[in-house]
C-alpha positions as CSV (number, residue, x, y, z in Angstrom):
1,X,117.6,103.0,126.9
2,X,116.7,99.2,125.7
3,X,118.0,98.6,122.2
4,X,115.8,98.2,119.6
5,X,116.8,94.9,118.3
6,X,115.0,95.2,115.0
7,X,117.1,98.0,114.2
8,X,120.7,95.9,115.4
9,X,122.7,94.9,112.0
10,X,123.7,91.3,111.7
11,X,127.4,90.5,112.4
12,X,129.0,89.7,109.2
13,X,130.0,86.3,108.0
14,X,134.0,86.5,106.9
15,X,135.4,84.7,104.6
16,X,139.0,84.5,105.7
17,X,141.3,84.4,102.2
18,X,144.2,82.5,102.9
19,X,145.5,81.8,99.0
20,X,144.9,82.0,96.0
21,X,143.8,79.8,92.8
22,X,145.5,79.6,89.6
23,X,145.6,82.3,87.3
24,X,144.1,80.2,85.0
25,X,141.1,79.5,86.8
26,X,140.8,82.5,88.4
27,X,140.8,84.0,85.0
28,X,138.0,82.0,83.9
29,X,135.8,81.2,87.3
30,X,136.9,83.6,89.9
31,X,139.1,82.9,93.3
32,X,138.7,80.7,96.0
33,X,136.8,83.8,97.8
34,X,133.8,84.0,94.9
35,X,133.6,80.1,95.6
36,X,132.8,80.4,99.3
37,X,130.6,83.5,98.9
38,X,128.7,81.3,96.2
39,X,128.1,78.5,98.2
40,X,126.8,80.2,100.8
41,X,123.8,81.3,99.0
42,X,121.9,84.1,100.0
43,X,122.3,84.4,103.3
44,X,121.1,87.6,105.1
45,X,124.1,88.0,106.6
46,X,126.7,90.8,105.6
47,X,129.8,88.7,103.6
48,X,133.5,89.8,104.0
49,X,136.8,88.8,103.0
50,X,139.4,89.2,105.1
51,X,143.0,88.4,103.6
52,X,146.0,87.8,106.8
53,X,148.6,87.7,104.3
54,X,147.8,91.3,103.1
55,X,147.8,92.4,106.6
56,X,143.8,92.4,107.1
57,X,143.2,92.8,110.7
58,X,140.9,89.6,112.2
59,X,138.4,91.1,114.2
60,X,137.0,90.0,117.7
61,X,134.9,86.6,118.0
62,X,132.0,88.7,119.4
63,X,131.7,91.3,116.1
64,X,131.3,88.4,113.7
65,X,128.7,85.9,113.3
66,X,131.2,83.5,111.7
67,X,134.3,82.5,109.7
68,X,135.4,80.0,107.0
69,X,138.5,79.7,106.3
70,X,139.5,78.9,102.5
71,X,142.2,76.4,101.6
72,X,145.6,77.4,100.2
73,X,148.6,76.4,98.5
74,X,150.4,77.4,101.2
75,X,151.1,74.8,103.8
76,X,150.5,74.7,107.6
77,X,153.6,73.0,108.9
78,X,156.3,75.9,107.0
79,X,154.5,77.8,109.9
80,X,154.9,81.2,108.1
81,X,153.7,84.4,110.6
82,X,150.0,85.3,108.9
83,X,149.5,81.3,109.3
84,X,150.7,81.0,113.0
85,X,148.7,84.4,113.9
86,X,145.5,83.1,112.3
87,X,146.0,79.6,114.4
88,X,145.8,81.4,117.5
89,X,142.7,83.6,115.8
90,X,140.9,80.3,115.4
91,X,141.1,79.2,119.2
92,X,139.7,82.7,120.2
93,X,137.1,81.7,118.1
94,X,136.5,78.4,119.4
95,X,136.7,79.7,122.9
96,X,134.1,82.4,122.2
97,X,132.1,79.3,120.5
98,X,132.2,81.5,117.7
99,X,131.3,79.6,114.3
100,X,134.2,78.1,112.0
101,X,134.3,76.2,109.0
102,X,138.2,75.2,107.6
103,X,138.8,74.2,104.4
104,X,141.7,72.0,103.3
105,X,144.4,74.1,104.6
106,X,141.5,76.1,107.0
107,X,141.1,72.6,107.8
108,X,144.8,71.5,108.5
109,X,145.2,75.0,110.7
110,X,142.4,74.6,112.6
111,X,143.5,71.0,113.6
112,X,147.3,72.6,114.7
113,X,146.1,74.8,116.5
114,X,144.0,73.4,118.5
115,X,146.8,71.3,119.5
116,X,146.6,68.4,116.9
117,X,149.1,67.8,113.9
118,X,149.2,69.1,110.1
119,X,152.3,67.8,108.0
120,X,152.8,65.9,104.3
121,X,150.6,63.3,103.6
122,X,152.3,59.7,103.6
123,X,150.1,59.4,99.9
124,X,150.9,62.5,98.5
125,X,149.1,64.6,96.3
126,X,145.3,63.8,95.9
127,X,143.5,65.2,93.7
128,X,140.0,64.5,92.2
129,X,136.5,63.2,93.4
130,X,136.7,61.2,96.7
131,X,134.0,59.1,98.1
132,X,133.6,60.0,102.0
133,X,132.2,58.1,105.1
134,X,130.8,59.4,107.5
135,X,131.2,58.6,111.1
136,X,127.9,57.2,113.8
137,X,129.3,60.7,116.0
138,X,128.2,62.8,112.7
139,X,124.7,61.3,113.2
140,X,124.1,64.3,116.0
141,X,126.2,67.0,114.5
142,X,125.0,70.3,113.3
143,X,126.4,70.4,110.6
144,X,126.7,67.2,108.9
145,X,123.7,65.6,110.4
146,X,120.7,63.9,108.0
147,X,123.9,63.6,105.2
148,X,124.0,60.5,103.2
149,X,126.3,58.0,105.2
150,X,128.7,58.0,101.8
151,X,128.6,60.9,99.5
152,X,131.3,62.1,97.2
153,X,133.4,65.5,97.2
154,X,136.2,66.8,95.3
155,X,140.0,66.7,97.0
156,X,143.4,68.9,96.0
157,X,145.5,68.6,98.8
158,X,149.3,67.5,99.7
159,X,149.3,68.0,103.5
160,X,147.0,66.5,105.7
161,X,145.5,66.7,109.2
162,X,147.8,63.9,110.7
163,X,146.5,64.4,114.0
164,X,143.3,65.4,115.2
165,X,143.5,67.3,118.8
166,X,142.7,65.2,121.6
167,X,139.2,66.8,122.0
168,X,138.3,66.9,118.5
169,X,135.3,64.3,117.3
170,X,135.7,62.7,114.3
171,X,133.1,62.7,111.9
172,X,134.2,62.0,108.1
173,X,137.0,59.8,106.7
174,X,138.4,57.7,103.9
175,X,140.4,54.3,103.7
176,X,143.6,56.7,102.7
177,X,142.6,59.8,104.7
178,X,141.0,59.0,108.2
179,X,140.7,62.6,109.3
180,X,138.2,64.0,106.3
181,X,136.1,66.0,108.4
182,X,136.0,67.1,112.2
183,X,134.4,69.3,115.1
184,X,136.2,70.7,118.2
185,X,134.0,72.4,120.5
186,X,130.4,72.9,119.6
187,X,130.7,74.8,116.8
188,X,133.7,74.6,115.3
189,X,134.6,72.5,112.1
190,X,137.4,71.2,109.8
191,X,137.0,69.6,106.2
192,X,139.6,68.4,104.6
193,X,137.5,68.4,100.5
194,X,136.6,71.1,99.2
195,X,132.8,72.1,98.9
196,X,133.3,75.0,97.6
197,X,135.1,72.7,94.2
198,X,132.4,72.5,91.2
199,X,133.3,69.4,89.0
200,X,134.8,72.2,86.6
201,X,137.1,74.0,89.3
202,X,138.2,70.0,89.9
203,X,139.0,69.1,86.7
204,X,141.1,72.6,86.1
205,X,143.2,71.6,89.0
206,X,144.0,68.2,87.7
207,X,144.8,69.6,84.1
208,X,147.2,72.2,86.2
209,X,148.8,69.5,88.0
210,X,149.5,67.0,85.5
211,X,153.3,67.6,86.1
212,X,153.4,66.6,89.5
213,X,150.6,63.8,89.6
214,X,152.6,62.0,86.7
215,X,155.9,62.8,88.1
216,X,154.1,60.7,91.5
217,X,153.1,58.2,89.4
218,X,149.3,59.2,89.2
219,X,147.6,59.1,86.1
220,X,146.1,62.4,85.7
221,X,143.4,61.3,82.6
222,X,142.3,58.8,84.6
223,X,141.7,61.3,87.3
224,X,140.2,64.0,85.3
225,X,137.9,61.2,83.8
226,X,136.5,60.3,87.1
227,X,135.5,63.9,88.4
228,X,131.8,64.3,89.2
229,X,129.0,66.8,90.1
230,X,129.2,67.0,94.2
231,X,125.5,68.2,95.5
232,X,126.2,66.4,99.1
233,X,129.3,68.2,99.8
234,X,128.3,71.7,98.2
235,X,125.4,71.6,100.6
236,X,127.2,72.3,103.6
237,X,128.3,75.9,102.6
238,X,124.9,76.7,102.9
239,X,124.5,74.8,106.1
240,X,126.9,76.7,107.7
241,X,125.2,80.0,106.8
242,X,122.4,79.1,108.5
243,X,124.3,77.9,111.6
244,X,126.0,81.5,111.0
245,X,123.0,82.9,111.1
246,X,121.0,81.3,114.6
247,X,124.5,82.2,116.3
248,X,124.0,86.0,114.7
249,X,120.1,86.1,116.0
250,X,120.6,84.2,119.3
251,X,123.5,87.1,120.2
């Protein structure tokens, strides 16, 4: 019997839940989770959250129609066991050309995995809104395509992507952070900023890290001062919905 393909449910989009926000801001604006689901908009694809750490199974590259992964206060190189077992998750995912976006640490775990580098950042702790370049490859990328060539977006990150894996492409940086945004295969990307971040998520974090921005010699007023509204980067949440969904209807 042929399939009625009308009557075929879309392949959910998972949000993969690798930490957790403040209690404070969670309290107030929800988790890192409500963020991603938010910024995807309403897509018509099915939205779960999967969580590793609390033993969620990760299921096959061929039952979902994507997968971003959420940053973390966790880091990538202390190579804990949900982290490592999500790594190799990713590059069945990749193989299968399965959709991806990374986030911060998603970001950073996407690049190890795939055979580049994730470690402390020589800088240290950044934290507020960043002005990022993009590259001439992101001129014919999916996802960042059509973007303004500099466009602002909001950072909270100690470790970095030091290395990119030999078959990434480039395709955002900064003067202090060369590796802002990549793509390994064809659909498969890592951003380092958070578009998920509203200007009042941003400024929560720099309150809540006052400690150890001033105890690095940043000064965290002047930061807080200098957070702004990011439309450009929020965009591409919903961008990647849509790639989500021509992956979900071309299956």
């Amino acid at each position: 019997m042929i399939a009625d393909m009308e009557n075929i449910p879309p392949r959910p989009l998972a949000i993969i839940k690798v930490g957790d926000t403040f209690d404070a801001l969670r309290d107030r604006q929800g988790d890192f989770e409500h963020w991603v689901a938010a910024g995807l908009g309403a897509t018509r694809l099915p939205v779960v959250v999967l969580d590793p750490r609390r033993g969620d199974t990760l299921p096959a590259p061929d039952t979902i129609s994507g997968a971003v992964v959420t940053g973390s206060h966790a880091m990538v190189s202390h190579r804990e066991p949900w982290s490592e077992a999500t790594g190799a998750w990713l590059r069945q995912l990749v193989a299968h050309d399965t959709p991806v976006l990374g986030i911060c640490f998603g970001h950073q775990l996407l690049a190890d995995a795939l055979g580049g580098e994730a470690g402390d950042r020589p800088g240290g702790l950044e934290l507020g809104t960043v002005a990022i370049e993009l590259t001439h490859e992101a001129a014919g990328d999916a996802l960042l395509h059509d973007l303004p060539a500099r466009f602002d977006a909001q950072m909270a990150h100690r470790q970095s992507a030091l290395r990119l894996p030999a078959s990434a492409v480039r395709l955002a940086g900064t003067a202090l952070e060369p590796n802002q945004a990549f793509r390994i295969g064809r659909c498969a990307w890592g951003v380092q900023f958070h578009p998920e971040f509203d200007a009042e998520a941003m400024r929560g974090y720099v309150d809540l890290m006052a400690g150890p921005l001033h105890a690095e010699g940043q000064d965290a007023a002047a930061l807080r001062e200098r957070v702004a509204g990011t439309p450009t980067s929020a965009q591409l949440l919903g961008r990647f919905a849509h790639i989500a969904e021509e992956h979900d209807a071309a299956a």
